[in-house]
C-alpha positions as CSV (number, residue, x, y, z in Angstrom):
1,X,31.1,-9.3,-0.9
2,X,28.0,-11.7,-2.0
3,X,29.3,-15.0,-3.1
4,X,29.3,-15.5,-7.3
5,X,26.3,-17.6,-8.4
6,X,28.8,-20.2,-9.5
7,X,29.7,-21.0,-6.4
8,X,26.0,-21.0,-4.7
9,X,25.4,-25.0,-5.5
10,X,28.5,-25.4,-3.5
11,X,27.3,-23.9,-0.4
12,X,23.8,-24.0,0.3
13,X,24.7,-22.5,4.2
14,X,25.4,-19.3,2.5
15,X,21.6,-19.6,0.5
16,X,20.3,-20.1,3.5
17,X,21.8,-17.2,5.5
18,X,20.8,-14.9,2.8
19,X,17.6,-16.2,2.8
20,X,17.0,-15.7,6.5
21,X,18.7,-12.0,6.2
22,X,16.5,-10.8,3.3
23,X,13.3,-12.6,3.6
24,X,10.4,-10.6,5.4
25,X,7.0,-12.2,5.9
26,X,4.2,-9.7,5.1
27,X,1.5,-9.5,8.8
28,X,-1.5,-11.0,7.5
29,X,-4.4,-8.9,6.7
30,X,-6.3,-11.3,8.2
31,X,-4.1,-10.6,12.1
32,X,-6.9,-9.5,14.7
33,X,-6.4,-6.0,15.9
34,X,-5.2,-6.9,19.1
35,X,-2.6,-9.2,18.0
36,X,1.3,-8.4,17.3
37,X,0.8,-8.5,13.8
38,X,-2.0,-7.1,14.0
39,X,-0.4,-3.9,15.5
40,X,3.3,-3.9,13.3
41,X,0.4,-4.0,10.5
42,X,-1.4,-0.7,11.4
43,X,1.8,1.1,12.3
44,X,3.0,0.0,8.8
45,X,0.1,1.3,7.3
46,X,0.6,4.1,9.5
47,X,3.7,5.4,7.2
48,X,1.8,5.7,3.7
49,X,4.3,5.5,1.2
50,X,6.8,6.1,3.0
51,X,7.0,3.0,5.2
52,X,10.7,1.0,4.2
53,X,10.9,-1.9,2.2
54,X,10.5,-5.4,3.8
55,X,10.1,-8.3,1.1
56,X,6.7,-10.1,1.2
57,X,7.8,-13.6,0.6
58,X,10.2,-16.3,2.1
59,X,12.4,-17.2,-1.1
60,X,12.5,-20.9,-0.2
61,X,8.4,-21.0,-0.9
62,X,8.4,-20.0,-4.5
63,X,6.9,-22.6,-6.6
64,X,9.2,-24.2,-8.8
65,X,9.1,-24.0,-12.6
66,X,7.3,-27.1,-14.6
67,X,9.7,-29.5,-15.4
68,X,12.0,-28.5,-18.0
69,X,11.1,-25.1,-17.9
70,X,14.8,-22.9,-17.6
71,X,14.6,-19.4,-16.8
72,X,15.9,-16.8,-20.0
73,X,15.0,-13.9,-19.2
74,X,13.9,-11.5,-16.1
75,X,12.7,-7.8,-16.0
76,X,11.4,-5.9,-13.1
77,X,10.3,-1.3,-12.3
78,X,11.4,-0.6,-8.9
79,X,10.9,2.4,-7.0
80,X,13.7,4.1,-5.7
81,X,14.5,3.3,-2.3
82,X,14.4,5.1,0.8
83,X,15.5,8.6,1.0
84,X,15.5,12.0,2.9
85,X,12.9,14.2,2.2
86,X,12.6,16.3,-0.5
87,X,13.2,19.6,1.1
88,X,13.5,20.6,5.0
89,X,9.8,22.6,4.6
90,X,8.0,20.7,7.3
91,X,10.9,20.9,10.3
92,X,11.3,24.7,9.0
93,X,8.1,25.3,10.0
94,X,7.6,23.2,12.9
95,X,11.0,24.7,14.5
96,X,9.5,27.7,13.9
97,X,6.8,27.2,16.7
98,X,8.8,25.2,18.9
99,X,11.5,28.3,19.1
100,X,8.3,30.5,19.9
101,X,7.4,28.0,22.7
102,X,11.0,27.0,24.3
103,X,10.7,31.3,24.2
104,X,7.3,31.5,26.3
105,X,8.3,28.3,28.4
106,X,5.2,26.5,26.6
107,X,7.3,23.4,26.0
108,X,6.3,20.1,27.6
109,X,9.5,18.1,29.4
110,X,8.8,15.7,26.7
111,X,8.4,18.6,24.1
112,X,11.8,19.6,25.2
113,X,13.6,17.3,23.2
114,X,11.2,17.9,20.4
115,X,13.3,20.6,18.4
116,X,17.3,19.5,19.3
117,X,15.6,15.9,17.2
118,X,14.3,17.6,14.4
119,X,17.3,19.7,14.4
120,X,19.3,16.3,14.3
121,X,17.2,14.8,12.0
122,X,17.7,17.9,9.3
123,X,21.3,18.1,9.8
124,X,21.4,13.9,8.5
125,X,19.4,15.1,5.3
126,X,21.2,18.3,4.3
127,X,24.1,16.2,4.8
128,X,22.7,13.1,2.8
129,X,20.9,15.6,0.5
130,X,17.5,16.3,-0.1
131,X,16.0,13.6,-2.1
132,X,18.6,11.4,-1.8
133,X,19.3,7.9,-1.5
134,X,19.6,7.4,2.6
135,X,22.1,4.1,3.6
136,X,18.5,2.4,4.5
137,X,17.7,2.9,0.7
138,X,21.4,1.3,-0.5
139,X,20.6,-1.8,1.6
140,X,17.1,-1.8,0.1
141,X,18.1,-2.0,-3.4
142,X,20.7,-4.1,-2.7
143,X,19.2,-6.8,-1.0
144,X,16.6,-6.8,-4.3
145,X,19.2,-7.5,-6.5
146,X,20.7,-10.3,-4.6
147,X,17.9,-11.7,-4.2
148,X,17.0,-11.3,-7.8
149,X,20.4,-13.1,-8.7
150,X,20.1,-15.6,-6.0
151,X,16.5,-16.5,-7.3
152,X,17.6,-17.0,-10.9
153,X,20.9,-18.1,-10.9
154,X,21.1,-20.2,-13.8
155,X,20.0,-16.9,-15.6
156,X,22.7,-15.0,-14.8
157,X,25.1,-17.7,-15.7
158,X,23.6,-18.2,-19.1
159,X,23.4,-13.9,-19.6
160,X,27.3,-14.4,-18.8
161,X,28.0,-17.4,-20.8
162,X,26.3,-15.8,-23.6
163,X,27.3,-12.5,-23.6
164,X,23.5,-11.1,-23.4
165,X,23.0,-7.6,-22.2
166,X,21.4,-6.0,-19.1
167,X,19.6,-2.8,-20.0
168,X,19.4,0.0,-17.3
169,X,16.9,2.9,-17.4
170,X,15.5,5.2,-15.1
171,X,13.6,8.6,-14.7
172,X,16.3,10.6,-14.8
173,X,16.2,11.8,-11.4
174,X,18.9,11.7,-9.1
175,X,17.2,9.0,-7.2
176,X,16.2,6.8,-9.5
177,X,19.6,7.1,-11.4
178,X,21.4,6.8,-7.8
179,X,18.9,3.5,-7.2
180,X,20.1,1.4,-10.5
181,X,23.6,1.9,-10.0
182,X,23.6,0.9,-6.0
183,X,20.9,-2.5,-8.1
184,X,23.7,-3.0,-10.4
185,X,26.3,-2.6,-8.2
186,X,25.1,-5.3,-6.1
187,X,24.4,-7.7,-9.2
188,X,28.2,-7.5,-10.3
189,X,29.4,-8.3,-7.1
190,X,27.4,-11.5,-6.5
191,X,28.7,-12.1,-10.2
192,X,31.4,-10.0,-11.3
193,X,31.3,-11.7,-14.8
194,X,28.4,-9.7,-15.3
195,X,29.7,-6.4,-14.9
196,X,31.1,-6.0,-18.5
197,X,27.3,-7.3,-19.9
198,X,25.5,-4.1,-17.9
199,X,25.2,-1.2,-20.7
200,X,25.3,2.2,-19.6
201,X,22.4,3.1,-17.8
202,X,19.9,5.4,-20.0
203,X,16.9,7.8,-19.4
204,X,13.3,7.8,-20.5
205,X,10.9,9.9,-18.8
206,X,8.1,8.7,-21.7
207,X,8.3,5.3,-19.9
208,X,9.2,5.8,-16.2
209,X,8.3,9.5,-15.2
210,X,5.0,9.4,-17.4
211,X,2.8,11.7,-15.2
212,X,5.2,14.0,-16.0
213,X,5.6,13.9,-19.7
214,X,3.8,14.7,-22.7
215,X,1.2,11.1,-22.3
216,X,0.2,12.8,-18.5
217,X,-0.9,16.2,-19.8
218,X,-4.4,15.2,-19.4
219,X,-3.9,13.7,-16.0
220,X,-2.3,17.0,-14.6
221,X,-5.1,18.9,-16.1
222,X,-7.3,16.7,-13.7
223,X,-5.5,16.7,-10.9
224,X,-5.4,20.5,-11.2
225,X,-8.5,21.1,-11.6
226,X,-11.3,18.1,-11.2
227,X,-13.5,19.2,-8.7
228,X,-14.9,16.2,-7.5
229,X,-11.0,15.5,-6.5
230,X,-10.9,18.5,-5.3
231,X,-14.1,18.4,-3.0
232,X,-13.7,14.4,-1.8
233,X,-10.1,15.4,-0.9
234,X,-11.1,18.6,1.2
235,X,-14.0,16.5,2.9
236,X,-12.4,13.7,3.6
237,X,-9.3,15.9,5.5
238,X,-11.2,18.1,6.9
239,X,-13.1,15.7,9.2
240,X,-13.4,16.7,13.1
241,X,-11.3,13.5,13.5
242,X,-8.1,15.3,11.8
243,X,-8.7,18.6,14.3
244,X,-8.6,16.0,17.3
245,X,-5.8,14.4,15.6
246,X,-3.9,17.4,15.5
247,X,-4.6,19.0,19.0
248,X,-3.0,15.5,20.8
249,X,0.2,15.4,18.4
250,X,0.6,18.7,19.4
251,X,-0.5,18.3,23.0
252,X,2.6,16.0,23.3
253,X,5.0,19.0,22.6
254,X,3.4,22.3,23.6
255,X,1.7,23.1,27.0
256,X,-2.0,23.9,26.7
257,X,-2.3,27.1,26.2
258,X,0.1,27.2,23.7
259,X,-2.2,24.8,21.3
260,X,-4.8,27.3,22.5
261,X,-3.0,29.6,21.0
262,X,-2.1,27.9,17.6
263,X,-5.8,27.0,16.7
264,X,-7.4,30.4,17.5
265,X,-4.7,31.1,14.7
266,X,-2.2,33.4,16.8
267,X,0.4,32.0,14.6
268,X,-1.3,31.8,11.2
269,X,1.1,33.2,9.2
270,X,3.0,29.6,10.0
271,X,0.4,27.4,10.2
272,X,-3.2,26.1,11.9
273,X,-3.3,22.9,14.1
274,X,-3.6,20.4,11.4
275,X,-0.6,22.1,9.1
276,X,1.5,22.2,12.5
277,X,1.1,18.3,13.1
278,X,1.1,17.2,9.7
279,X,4.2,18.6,9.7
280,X,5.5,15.9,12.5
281,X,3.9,12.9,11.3
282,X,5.9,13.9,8.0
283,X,8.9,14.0,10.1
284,X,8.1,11.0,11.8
285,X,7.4,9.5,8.5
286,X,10.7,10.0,7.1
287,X,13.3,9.1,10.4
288,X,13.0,5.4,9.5
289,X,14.5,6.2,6.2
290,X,17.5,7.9,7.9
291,X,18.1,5.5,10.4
292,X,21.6,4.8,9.2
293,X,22.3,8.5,9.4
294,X,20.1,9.9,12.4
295,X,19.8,8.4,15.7
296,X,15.9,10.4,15.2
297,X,15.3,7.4,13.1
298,X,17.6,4.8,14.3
299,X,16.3,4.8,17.8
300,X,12.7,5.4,16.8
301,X,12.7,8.9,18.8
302,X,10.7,10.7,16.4
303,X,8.0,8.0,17.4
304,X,7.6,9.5,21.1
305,X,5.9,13.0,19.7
306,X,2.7,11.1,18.1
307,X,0.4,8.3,19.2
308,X,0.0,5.1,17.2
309,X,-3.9,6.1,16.8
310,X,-2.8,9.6,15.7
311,X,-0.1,8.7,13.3
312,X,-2.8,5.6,11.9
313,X,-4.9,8.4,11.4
314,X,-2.7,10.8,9.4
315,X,-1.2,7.8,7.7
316,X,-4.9,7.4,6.4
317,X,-5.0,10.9,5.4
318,X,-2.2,10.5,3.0
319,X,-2.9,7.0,1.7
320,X,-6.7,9.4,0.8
321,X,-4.9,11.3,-0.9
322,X,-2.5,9.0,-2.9
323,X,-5.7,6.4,-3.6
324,X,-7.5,9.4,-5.5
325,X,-4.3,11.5,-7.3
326,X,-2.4,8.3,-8.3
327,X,-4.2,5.3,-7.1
328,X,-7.9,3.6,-8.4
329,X,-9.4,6.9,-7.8
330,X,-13.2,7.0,-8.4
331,X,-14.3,4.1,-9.8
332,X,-16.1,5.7,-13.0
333,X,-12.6,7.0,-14.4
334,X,-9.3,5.7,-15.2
335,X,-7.4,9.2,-15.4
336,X,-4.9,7.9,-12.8
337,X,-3.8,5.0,-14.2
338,X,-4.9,5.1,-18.1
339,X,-1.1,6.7,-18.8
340,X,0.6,4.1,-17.1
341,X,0.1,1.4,-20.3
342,X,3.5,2.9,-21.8
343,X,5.0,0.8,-18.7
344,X,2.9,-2.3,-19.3
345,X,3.4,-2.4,-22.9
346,X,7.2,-2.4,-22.2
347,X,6.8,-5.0,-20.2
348,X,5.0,-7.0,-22.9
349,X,7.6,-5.9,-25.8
350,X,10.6,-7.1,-23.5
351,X,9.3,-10.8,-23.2
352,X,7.9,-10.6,-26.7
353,X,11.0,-9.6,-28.2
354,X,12.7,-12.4,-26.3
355,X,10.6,-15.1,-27.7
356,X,10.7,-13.5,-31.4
357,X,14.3,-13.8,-31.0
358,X,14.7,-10.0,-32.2
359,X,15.7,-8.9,-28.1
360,X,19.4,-10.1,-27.2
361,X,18.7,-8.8,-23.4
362,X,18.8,-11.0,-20.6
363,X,17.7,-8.4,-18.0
364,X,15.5,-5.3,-18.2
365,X,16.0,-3.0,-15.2
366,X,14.0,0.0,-14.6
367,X,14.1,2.3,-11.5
368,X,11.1,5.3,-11.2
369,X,8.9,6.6,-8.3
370,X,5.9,6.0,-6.5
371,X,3.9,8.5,-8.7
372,X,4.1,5.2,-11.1
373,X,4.2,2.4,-9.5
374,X,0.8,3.3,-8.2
375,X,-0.8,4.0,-11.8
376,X,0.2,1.1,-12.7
377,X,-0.5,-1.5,-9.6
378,X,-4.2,0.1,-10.4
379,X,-3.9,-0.5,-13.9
380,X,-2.7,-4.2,-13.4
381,X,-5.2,-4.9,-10.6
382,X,-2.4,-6.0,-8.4
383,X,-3.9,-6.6,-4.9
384,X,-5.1,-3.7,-3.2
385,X,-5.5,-1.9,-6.0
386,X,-8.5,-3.6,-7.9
387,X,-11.4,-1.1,-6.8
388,X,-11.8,2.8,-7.2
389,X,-14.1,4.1,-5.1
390,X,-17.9,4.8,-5.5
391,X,-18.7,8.6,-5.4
392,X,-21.3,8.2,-3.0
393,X,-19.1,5.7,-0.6
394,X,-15.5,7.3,-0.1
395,X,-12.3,5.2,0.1
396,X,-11.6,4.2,3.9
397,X,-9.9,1.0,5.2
398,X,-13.0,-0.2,6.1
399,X,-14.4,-0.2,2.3
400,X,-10.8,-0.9,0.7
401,X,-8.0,-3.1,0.9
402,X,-5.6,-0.3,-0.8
403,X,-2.8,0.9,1.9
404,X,-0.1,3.1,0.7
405,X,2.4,1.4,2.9
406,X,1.7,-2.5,0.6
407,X,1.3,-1.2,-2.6
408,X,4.1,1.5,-3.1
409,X,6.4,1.7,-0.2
410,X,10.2,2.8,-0.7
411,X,11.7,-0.1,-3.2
412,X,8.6,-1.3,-4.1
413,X,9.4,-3.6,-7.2
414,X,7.3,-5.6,-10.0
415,X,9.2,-8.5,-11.6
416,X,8.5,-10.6,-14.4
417,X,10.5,-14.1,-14.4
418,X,10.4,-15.9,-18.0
419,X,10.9,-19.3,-18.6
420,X,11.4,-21.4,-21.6
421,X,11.0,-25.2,-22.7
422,X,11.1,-25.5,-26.7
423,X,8.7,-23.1,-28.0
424,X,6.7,-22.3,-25.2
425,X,7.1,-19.1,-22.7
426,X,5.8,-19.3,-19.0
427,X,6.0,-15.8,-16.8
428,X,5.9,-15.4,-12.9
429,X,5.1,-11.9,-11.2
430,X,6.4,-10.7,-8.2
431,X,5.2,-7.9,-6.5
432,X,7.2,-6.5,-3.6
433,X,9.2,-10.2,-4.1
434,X,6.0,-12.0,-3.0
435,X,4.2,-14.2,-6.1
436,X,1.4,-13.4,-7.1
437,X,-1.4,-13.9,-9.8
438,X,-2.2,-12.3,-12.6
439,X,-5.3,-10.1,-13.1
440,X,-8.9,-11.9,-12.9
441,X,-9.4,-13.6,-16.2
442,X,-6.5,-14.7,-16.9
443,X,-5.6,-18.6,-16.7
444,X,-2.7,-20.0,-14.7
445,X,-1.1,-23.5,-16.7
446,X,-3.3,-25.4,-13.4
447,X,-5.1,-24.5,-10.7
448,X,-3.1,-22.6,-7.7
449,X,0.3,-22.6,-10.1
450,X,1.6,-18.4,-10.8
451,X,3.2,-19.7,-13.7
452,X,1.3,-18.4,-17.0
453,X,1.5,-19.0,-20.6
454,X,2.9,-16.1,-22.5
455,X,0.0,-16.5,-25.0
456,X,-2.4,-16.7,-22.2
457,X,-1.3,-13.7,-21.5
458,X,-1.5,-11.6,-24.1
459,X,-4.6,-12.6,-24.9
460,X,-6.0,-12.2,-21.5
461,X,-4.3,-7.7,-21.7
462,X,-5.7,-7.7,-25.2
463,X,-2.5,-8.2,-27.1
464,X,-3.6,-10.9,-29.4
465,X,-3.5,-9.9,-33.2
466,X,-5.0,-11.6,-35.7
């Protein structure tokens, strides 16, 4: 059990040890290709969304706060953490041809192991449940809020001092619901005094499952049916490179003439080439989530059955897809992310609220899903996600800094740290726990600092009346 924050000035070994097991230092972008970051960087990227948390920051380099500056307030939206897939459609169908080729001997040796691994890997997430919180997403969440605590602990001793609240809401779905208790759990054990001061955790799909509610009708109208999505999506997929792709994934499981076989369509009625090996980069995609459950994702095996260059390639594919559903999209519109201001203006009325002395919170906790985290990275201009794309010059990792695997992986988080002296209110962001700045255009209190004014920033997202 963590240590209570009362105790943490009395033993700095135990900071220290927490530091070193939490904190994760993001590969530079700037790595060369050929260097070991450079290469845990692309088979990040390689994962999309997908990829499991790591934070981005060593906790002993925040700056601190200006003198006399204490902190009163903290509030963060974190994506739920890692998890089994949603349903078992991609190793249904995969089995399906592998059963079909173990039948004509069409398996490789290495293909051999292929379908006892998915089989493996399904039997972890029926048993976890589809959708579920896997043990890799418990210690995700967890290590966020003891971090959080850790990182503001004369906070949490003045929310338990003063009997201030900590508010709890999520989506609503099982997930996200699962991923604030396992956050809140974790809080009241580094503090138990705090466990009486966490109200029961609430719903609000308006705020945290917006792209599904009433403020994202007009968005699901375009994602239905936009044709420019529609069109830049199919062209951008159906690229030579993804048929190449494809053949080699399944190359590494089926004999030759059995991949004959699946792209003259033979076996159509389950799927083409590129539907067969999309269907085990997804399964390759989601093993490191169930790598307390499955030894498929504990000991990497689902990583023998595609190449780094072939998994990059369909981890590009999906970070296509997610940059123009959810992401900056085309740089003409802001469809995407226009609905995600309900979030941001929360945001704003929480720290507002705390100032005006009409909030009596001293923690605002929200747990969602990628489909808004992205929206609103994009709507924030968080890095990575300030630039939509030019019709005429389509989103690549050459043109764009955007990866799927930085700005939304499982637990990805935004937090807001206040701070107070007198009458005047600082804020911090952290994104993924790593500081960063605000949007361009807003001013910093001095050069380099990621401490802003409160009134800086409102006026700097338009929130100045008067």
């Amino acid at each position: 059990m963590p240590m209570p924050i009362s105790a943490r000035r009395a033993a700095p070994a135990l900071a220290l040890a927490l530091s070193t097991l939490f904190a994760v230092s993001a590969p530079a972008r700037s790595a060369p290709a050929h260097s070991a970051d450079g290469v845990a960087e692309r088979i990040r990227d390689g994962y999309g969304t997908k990829a499991p948390y790591a934070p981005q920051q060593d906790p002993w380099t925040y700056q601190r706060a200006p003198q006399g500056f204490v902190p009163v307030f903290t509030e963060n939206v974190s994506r739920h953490g890692s998890r089994a897939a949603t349903d078992s459609g991609d190793g249904d169908l995969i089995l399906k041809l592998w059963d079909q080729a173990r039948q004509d001997g069409q398996l490789t040796h290495l293909g051999q192991d292929f379908g006892p691994d998915v089989r493996a890997l399904l039997a972890a997430m029926e048993k976890t449940g589809y959708g579920n919180l896997s043990g890799r997403g418990k210690r995700e969440l967890q290590g966020t809020a003891v971090r959080m605590a850790h990182r503001l602990p004369g906070l949490f001793e003045t929310i338990a001092k003063d009997g201030e609240t900590v508010d709890v809401v999520s989506s609503g779905q099982g997930r996200a619901v699962d991923s604030g208790t396992v956050f809140t759990d974790a809080l009241t054990q580094t503090d138990p005094e705090l466990k009486p001061l966490i109200g029961p955790a609430r719903v609000d799909k308006d705020l945290l499952y917006f792209h599904k509610s009433a403020g994202g009708a007009a968005y699901r109208d375009w994602l239905a049916n936009d044709q420019r999505l529609a069109r830049t999506l199919k062209d951008l997929s159906g690229q030579p490179a993804t048929h190449g792709a494809a053949r080699r994934v399944l190359a590494r499981i089926f004999k030759p003439a059995f991949v004959r076989r699946v792209v003259d369509g033979e076996f159509s009625s389950l799927a083409d080439d590129v539907a067969a090996a999309q269907a085990v980069y997804n399964l390759y995609g989601i093993a490191p989530a169930m790598s307390d459950e499955s030894p498929t994702g504990r000991d990497r095996r689902m990583d023998r059955y595609i190449a780094p260059r072939d998994a990059a390639w369909f981890g590009y594919l999906s970070d296509v897809e997610d940059f123009y559903e959810k992401g900056p999209s085309f740089a003409d519109s802001d469809i995407t992310y226009k609905m995600a201001d309900v979030l941001l203006d929360d945001f704003f009325k929480q720290v507002e609220a705390k100032r005006d002395g009409t909030g009596k919170l001293g923690a605002e906790l929200r747990f969602t899903h990628a489909e808004e985290i992205i929206p609103l990275a994009a709507l924030m201009r968080l890095p990575g996600s300030t630039e939509g794309a030019a019709p005429e010059r389509p989103y690549t990792y050459d043109n764009s800094a955007w990866r799927g695997a930085s700005v939304s992986p499982m637990a990805a988080n935004i937090q807001w740290d206040v701070f107070r002296r007198g009458d005047t209110y600082l804020v911090r962001m952290l994104y993924n726990e790593k500081e960063i700045p605000f949007r361009q255009g807003c001013r910093p209190i001095a050069r380099g600092s990621h401490f802003y004014d409160l009134a800086e920033l409102e006026r700097c997202f338009g929130r100045t009346t008067g």
